[in-house]
C-alpha positions as CSV (number, residue, x, y, z in Angstrom):
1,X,11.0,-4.3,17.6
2,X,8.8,-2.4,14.8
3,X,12.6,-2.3,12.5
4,X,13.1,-6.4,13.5
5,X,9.5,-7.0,12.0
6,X,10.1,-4.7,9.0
7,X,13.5,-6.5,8.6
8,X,11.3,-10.0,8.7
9,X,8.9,-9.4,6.4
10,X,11.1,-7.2,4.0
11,X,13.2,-10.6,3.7
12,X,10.3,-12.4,3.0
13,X,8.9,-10.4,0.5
14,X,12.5,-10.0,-1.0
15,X,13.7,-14.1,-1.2
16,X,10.3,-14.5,-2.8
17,X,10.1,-12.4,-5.5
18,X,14.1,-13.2,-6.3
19,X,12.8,-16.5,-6.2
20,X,10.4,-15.9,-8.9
21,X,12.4,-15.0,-11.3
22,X,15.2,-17.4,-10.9
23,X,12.6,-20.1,-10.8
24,X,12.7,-21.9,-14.2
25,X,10.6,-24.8,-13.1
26,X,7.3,-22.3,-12.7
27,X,6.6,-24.0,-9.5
28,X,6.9,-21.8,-6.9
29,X,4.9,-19.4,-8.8
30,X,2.0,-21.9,-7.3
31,X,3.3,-20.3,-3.7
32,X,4.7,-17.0,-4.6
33,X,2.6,-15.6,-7.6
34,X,0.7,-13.2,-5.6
35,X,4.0,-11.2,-4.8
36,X,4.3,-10.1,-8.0
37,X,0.7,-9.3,-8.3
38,X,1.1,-7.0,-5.6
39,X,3.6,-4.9,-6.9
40,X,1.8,-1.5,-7.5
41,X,2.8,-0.5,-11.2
42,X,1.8,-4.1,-12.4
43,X,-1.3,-4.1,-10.7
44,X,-2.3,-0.6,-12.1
45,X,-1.7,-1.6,-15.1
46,X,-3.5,-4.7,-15.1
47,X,-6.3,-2.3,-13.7
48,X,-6.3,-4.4,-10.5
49,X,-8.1,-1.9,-8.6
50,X,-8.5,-3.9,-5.3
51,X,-4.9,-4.5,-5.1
52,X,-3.9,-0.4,-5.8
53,X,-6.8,0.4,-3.3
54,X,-5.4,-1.7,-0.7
55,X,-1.7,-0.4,-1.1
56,X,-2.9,3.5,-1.3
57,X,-4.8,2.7,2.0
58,X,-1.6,1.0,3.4
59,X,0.1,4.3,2.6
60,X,-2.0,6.2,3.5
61,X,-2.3,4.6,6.8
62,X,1.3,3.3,7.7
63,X,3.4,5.4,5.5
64,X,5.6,4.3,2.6
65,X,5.9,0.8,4.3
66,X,5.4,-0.6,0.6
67,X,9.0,1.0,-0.3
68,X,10.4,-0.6,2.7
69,X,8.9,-4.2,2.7
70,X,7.3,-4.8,-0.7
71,X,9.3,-3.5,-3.4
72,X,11.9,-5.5,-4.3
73,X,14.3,-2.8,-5.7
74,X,13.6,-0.7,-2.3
75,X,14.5,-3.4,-0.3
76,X,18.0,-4.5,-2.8
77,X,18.7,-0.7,-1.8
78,X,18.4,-1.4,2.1
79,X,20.3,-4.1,2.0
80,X,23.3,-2.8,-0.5
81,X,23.0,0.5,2.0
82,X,23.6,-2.0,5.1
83,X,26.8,-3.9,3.8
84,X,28.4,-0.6,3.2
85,X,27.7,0.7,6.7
86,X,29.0,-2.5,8.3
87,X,32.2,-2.0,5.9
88,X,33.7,1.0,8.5
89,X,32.7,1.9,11.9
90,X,32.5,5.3,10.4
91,X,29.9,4.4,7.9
92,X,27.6,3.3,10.6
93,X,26.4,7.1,10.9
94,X,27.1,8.3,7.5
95,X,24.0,10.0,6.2
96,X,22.9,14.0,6.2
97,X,19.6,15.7,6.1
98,X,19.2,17.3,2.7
99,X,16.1,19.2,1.5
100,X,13.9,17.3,-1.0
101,X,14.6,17.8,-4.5
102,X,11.1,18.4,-5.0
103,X,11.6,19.7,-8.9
104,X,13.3,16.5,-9.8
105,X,10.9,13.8,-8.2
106,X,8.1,15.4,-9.6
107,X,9.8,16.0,-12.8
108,X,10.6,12.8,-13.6
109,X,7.3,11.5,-12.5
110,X,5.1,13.8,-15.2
111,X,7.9,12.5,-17.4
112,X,7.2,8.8,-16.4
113,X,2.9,9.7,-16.6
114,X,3.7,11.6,-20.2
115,X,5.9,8.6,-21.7
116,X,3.1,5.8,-20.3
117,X,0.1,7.8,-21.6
118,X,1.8,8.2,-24.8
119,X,3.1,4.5,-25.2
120,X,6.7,5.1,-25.1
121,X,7.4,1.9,-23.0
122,X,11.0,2.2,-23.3
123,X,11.3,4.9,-20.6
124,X,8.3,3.2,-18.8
125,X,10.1,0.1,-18.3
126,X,13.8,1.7,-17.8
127,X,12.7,3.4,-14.6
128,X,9.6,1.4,-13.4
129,X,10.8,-0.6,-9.7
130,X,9.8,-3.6,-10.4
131,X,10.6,-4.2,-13.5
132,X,14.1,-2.5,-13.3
133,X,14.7,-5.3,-10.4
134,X,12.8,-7.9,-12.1
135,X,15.3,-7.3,-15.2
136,X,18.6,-7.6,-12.6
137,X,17.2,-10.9,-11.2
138,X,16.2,-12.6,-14.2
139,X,19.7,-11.4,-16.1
140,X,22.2,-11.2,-13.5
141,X,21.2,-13.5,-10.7
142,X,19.4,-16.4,-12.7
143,X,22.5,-17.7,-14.9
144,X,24.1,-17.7,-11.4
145,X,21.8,-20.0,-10.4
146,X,21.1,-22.1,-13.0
147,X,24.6,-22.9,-13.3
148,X,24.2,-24.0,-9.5
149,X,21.0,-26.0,-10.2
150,X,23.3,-27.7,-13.4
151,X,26.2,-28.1,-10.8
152,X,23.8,-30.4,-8.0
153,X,22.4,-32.1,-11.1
154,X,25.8,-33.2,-12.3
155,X,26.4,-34.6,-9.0
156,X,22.9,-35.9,-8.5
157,X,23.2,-37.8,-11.8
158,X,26.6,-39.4,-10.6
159,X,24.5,-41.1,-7.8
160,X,21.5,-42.2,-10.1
161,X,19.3,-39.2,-8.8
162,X,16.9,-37.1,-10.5
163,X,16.3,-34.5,-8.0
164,X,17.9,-32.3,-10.1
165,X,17.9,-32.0,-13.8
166,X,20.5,-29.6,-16.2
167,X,18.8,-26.5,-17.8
168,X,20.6,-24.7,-20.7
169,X,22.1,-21.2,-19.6
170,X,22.4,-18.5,-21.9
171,X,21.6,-14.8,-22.1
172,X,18.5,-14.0,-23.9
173,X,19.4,-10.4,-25.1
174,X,22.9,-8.6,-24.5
175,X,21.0,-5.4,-24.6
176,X,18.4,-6.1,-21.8
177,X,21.8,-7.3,-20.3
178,X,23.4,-4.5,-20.5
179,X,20.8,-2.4,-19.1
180,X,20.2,-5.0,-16.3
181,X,24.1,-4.2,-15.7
182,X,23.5,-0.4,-16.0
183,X,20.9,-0.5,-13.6
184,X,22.3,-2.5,-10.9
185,X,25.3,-0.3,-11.2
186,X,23.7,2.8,-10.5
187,X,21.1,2.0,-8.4
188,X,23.9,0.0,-6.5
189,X,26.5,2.7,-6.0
190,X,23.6,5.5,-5.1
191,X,22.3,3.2,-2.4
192,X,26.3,2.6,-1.4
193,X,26.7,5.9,-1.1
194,X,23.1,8.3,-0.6
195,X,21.0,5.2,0.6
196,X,17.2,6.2,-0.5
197,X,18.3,8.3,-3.0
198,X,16.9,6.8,-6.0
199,X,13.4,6.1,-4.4
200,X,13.2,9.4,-3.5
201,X,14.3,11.4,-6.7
202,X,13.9,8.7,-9.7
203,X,11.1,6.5,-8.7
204,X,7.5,7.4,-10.0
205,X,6.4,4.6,-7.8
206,X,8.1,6.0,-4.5
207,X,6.7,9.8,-5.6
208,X,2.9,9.0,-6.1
209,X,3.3,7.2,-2.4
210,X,5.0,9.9,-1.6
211,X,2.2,12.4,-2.5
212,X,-0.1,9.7,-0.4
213,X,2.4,9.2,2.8
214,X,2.3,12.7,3.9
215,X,-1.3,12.6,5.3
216,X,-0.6,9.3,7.0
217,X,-2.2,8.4,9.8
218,X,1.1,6.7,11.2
219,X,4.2,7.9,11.0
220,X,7.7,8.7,13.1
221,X,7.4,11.4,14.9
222,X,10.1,13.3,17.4
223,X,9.5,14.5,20.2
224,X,11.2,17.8,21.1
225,X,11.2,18.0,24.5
226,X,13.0,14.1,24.9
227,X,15.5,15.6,22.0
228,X,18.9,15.8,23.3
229,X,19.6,16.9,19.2
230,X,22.3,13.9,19.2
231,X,22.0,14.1,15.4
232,X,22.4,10.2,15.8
233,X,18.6,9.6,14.0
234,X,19.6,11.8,11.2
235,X,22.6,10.8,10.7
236,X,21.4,7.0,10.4
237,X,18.1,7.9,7.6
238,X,19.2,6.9,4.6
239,X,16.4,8.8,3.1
240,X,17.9,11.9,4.7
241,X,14.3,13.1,5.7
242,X,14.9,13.9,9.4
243,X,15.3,17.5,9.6
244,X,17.0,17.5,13.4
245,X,17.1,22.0,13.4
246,X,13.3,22.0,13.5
247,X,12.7,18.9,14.6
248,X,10.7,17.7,11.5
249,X,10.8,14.3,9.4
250,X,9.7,14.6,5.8
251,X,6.8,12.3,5.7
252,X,7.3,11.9,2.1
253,X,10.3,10.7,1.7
254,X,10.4,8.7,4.9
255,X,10.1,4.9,3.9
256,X,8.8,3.7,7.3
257,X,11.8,2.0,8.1
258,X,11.9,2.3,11.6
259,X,15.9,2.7,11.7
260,X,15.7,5.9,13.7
261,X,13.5,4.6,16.0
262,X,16.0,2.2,17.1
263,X,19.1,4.6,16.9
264,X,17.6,7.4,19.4
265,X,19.2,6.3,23.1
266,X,16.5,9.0,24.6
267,X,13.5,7.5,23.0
268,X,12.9,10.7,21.6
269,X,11.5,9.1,18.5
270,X,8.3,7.0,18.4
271,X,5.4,5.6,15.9
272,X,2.5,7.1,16.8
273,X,-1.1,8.5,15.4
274,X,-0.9,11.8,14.2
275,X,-4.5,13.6,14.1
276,X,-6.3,13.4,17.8
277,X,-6.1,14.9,21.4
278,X,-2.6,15.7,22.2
279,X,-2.4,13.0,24.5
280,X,-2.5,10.9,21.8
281,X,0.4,11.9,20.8
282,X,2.6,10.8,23.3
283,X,4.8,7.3,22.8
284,X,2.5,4.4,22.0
285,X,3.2,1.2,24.3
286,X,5.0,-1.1,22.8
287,X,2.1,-3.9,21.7
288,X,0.5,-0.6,20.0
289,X,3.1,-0.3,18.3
290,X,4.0,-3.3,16.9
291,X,-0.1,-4.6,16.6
292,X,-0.1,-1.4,13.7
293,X,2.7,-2.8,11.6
294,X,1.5,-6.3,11.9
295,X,-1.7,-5.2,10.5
296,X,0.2,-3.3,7.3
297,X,1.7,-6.3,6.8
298,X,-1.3,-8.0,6.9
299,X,-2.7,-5.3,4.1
300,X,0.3,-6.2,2.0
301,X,-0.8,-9.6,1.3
302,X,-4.2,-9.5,0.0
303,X,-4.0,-11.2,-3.0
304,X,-5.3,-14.7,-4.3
305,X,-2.0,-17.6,-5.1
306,X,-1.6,-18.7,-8.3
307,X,-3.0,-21.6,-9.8
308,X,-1.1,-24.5,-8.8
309,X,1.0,-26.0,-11.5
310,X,3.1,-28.9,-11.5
311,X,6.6,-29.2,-12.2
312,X,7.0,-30.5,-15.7
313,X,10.4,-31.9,-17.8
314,X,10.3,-30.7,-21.1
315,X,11.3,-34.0,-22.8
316,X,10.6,-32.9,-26.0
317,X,12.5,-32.8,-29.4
318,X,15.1,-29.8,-29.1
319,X,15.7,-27.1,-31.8
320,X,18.1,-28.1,-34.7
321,X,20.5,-26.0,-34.3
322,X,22.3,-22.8,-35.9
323,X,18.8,-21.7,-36.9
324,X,18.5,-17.8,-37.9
325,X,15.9,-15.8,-36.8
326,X,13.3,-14.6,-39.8
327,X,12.6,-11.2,-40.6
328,X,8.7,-10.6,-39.0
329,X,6.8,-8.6,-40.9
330,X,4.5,-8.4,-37.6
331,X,6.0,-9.4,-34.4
332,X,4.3,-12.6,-32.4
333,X,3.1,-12.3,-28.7
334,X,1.9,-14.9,-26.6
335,X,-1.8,-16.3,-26.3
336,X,-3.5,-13.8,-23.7
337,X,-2.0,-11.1,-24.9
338,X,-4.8,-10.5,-27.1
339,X,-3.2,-7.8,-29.1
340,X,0.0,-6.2,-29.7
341,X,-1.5,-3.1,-28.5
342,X,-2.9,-4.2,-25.4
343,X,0.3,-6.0,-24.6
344,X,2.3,-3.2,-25.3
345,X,0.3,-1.0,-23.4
346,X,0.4,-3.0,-20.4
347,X,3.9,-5.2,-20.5
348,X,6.6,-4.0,-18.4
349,X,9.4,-5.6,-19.3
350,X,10.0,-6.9,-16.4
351,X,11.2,-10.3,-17.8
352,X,9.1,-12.5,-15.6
353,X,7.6,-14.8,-18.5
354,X,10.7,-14.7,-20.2
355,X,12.4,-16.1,-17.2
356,X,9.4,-19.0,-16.7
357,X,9.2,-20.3,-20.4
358,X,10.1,-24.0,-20.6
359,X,10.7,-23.6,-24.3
360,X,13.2,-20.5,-25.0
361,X,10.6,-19.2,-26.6
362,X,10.6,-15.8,-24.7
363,X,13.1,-13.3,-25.0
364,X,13.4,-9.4,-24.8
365,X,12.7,-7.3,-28.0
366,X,15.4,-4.9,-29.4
367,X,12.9,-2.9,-31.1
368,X,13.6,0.4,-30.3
369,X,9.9,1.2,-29.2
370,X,9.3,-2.0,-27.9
371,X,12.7,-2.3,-25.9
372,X,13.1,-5.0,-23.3
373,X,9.6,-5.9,-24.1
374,X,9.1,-10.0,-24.5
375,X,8.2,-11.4,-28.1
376,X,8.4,-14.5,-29.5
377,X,10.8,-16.5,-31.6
378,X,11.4,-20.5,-32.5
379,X,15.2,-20.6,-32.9
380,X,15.3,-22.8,-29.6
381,X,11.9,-24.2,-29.3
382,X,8.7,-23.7,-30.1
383,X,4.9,-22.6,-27.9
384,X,3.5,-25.8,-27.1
385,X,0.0,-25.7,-26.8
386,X,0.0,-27.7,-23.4
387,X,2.1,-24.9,-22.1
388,X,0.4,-21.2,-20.3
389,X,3.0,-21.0,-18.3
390,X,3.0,-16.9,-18.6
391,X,-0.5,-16.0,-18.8
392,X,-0.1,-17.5,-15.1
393,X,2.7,-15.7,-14.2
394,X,2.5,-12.0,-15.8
395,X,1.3,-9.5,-13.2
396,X,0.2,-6.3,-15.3
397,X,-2.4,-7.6,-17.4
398,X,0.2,-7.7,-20.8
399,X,-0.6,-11.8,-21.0
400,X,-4.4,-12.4,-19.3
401,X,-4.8,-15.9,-17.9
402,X,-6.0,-18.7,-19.9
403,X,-6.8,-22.3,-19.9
404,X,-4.9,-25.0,-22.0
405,X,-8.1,-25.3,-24.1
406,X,-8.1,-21.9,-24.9
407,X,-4.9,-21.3,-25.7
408,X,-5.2,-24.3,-28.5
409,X,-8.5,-22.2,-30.3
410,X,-6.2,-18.7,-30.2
411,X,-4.4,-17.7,-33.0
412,X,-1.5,-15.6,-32.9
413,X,-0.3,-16.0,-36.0
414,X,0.1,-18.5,-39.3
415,X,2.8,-19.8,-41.0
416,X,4.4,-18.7,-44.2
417,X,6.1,-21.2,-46.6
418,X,9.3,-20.2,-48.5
419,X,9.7,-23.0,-51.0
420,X,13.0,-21.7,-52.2
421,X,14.3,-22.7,-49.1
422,X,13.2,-26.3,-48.7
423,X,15.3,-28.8,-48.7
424,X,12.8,-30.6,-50.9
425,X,13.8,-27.9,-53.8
426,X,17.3,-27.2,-52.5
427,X,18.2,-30.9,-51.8
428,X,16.2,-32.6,-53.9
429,X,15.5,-34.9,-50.6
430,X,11.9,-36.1,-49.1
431,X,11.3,-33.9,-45.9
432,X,7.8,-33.6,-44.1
433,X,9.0,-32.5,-40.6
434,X,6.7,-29.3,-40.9
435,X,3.7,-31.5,-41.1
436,X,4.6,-34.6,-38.9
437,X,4.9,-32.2,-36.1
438,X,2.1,-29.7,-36.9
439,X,0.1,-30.0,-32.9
440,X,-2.9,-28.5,-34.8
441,X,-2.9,-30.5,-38.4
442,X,-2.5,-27.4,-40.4
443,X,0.1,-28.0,-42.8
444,X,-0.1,-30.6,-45.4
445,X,2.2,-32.4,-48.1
446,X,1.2,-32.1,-51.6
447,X,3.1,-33.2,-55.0
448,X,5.1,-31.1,-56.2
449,X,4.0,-31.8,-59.6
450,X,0.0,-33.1,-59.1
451,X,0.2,-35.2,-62.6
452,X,3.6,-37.2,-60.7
453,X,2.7,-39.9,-58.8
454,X,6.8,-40.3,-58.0
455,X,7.6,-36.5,-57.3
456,X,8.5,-35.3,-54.2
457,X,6.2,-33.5,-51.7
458,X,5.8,-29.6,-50.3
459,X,3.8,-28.4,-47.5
460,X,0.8,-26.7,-48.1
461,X,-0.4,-24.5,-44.9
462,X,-4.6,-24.2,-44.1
463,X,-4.1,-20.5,-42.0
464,X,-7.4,-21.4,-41.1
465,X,-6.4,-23.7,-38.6
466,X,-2.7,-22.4,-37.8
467,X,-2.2,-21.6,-34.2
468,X,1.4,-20.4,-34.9
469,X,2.8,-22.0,-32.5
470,X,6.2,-21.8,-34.9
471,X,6.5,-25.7,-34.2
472,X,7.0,-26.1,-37.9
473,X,9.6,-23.2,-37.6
474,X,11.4,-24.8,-34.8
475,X,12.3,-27.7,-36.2
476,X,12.4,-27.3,-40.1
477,X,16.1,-28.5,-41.2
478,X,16.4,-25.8,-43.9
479,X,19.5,-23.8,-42.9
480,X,20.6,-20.6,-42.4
481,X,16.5,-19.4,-42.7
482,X,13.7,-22.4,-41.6
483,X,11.9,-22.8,-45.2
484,X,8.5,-22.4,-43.0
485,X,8.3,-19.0,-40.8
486,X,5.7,-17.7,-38.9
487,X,3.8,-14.2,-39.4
488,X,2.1,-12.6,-36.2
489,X,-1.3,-11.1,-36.3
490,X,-1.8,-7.3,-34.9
491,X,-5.2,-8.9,-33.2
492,X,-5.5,-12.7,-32.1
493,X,-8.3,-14.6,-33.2
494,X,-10.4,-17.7,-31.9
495,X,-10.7,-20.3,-34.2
């Protein structure tokens, strides 16, 4: 029963973070946001306390139930682990005990604490759970998707519906592709092969819980004299934890999946408190048992939802297109982000505001110490000031929430004018779409020649007032480079 109500919830928790990221409406965020904020690297990052309180106690409690329920990479693991054991009748019982590769968990994890304290968020985000799934979802699974959604909407609009509507489909970055790719390949073919083996060697997450989970006060526990040493439990962890000689399951490496429980034929194996009398130890009744993972699972979901949102058609003008991207000097982030710092410091790459963003604004950096990381570029559309559809969504305190007025008084940037590349100068042709479209009425059109009542007219930009919210950018006709760019500012400011 306890494995049927891990199986439950892990599915919930599963379909609803997928769900997030594949998600381009931003809706279900409304429902669902609180998933992500949950997710323990995020949330210690965002220095969400309350939430990293609550899942240490769950560990330290209940085991490494987060692994087997929360995470969404733990749980892609389980479930890649079960299609290859119901592939062969062999592979039902395919797994070994092994002894833990202490050296290498712990290895990688000062690694993982080194690179984060010293802001080398390339390897933080390579290897972080979350963000490694959050990168296969929003990469791999979303195109898939959207072509679906496009696929109903085609129909839909044959039959004068608008349930549906088309979105444009198209990968953001081939590198953060690639690594998506990478990723899911060799997190894939370990779990094919060594189930939990990546949780239990790679994954800083699953080693801090790890440290936590062996003074649980729950856990799996065998008990010797019910042992018929069948091998059947041990054969069936796909942590490879059970130890079946001495009668022993490593406590940190177990993932509180309940699997063995429901293998043993002798009953041999139970949940059960593991500091008290001795006949507290014996086999918990059943409503015992399943009353403690109820309430872990209630633990797991303390979190506030999202601010509801509603779904909203982007009708606006698209991007002209064949438009290059400029040459930054400093790189743009979003409003909330309050610094490039702070949001490197706190961003995981784990695509989730990239995969939300109505406008195409979003997309993964190739900067080599800022890979995979979001930043912002107008090639497709621009930041509408209406829009804080990421400071909703982003779940390690990289973007912090704002309100629609806010965003319009924060400036992340201004815009640059490159006269030699208006069409006014190149073209000799009256232009003006910079200004007509400026949201905050910061760009202005001037003569050319002041003493020229009949000359032409350039835009003049007041940074004073510039949000850079690259509108001007977005949908300046100058071609190959916009003749109006916008430069990012190191620390935002309120105007």
């Amino acid at each position: 029963m306890l494995r049927k109500i891990r199986i439950f919830l892990a599915s919930l928790f599963f379909i609803g973070v997928t769900l997030l990221f594949l998600d381009f409406t931003g809706t279900i965020h409304a429902w669902l946001g609180w998933m992500a904020k949950v997710q323990f690297l995020p949330a210690a990052l965002a220095l969400n306390f309350g939430i990293v309180a609550a899942l240490l106690a769950l560990t330290l409690i209940f085991g490494r139930v987060y692994c087997s329920v929360i995470c969404p990479l733990g749980v892609m693991q389980d479930i890649v682990s079960w299609i290859h054991g119901k592939t062969k009748k062999k592979n039902r019982f395919r797994f070994s005990y092994s002894p833990a590769k202490n050296w290498l968990r712990y290895g990688v994890l000062v690694l993982f604490a080194i690179a984060l304290a010293a802001g080398l968020h390339s390897m933080v985000a390579l290897i972080a759970p979350y963000s490694a799934y959050g990168r296969i979802a929003s990469n791999l699974l979303a195109p898939l998707y959207q072509w679906g959604n496009n696929f109903f909407a085609w129909i839909a609009e044959r039959a004068d519906s608008y349930a549906f509507y088309s979105t444009e489909v198209w990968i953001r970055s081939g590198a953060t592709f690639a690594v998506a790719a990478i990723t899911l390949a060799a997190v894939g073919f370990l779990a094919w092969k060594h189930g939990r083996t990546w949780c239990n060697t790679i994954c800083p997450v699953g080693s801090v819980l790890g440290l936590v989970s062996r003074f649980s006060l729950f856990a799996p526990a065998i008990d010797a004299e019910k042992c018929r040493s069948c091998g059947l439990c041990g054969r069936q962890c796909k942590s490879s934890c059970i130890n079946m000689k001495e009668h022993e399951i490593d406590l940190s490496r177990c993932v509180a999946c309940m699997d063995c429980i429901d293998t043993c034929k002798e009953g041999a194996i139970h949940y059960a408190y593991r500091y008290g009398k001795k006949d507290m130890q014996s086999r918990p009744s059943a409503d015992e048992g399943r009353r403690a993972f109820l309430v872990s699972a209630a633990m797991a979901a303390t979190a506030a939802t999202a601010h509801a949102q509603e779904m909203k058609v982007d009708g606006g003008l698209s991007a002209i297109d064949h438009a290059m991207k400029p040459q930054r000097q400093t790189p743009l982030t979003p409003a909330g982000s309050i610094s490039l710092k702070n949001f490197a410091d706190h961003c995981t790459a784990c695509q989730l505001c990239v995969s939300v963003c109505p406008n195409q604004v979003l997309r993964p950096s190739t900067s080599l110490m800022n890979f995979m990381q979001p930043e912002m570029s107008f090639e497709r559309g621009y930041c509408r000031p209406e829009c804080t559809k990421c400071s909703n969504v982003c779940p390690a305190g990289a973007i912090r929430p704002i309100t629609v007025e806010e965003k319009s008084s924060i400036q992340i940037g201004h815009a640059v004018v490159c006269l030699d590349n208006c069409v006014v100068n190149t073209d000799d042709v009256s232009c003006g779409n910079c200004a007509r479209h400026c949201p905050a009425g910061a760009i202005s059109m001037v003569r050319k020649d002041p003493e020229d009542p009949k000359s032409l007219r350039i835009p003049v930009v007041n940074e004073e007032r510039c949000i850079g919210c690259g509108a001007c950018e977005n949908l300046c006709p100058a071609r190959p480079f916009a003749a109006i760019h916008v430069e990012g500012h190191e620390v935002h400011k309120t105007i």
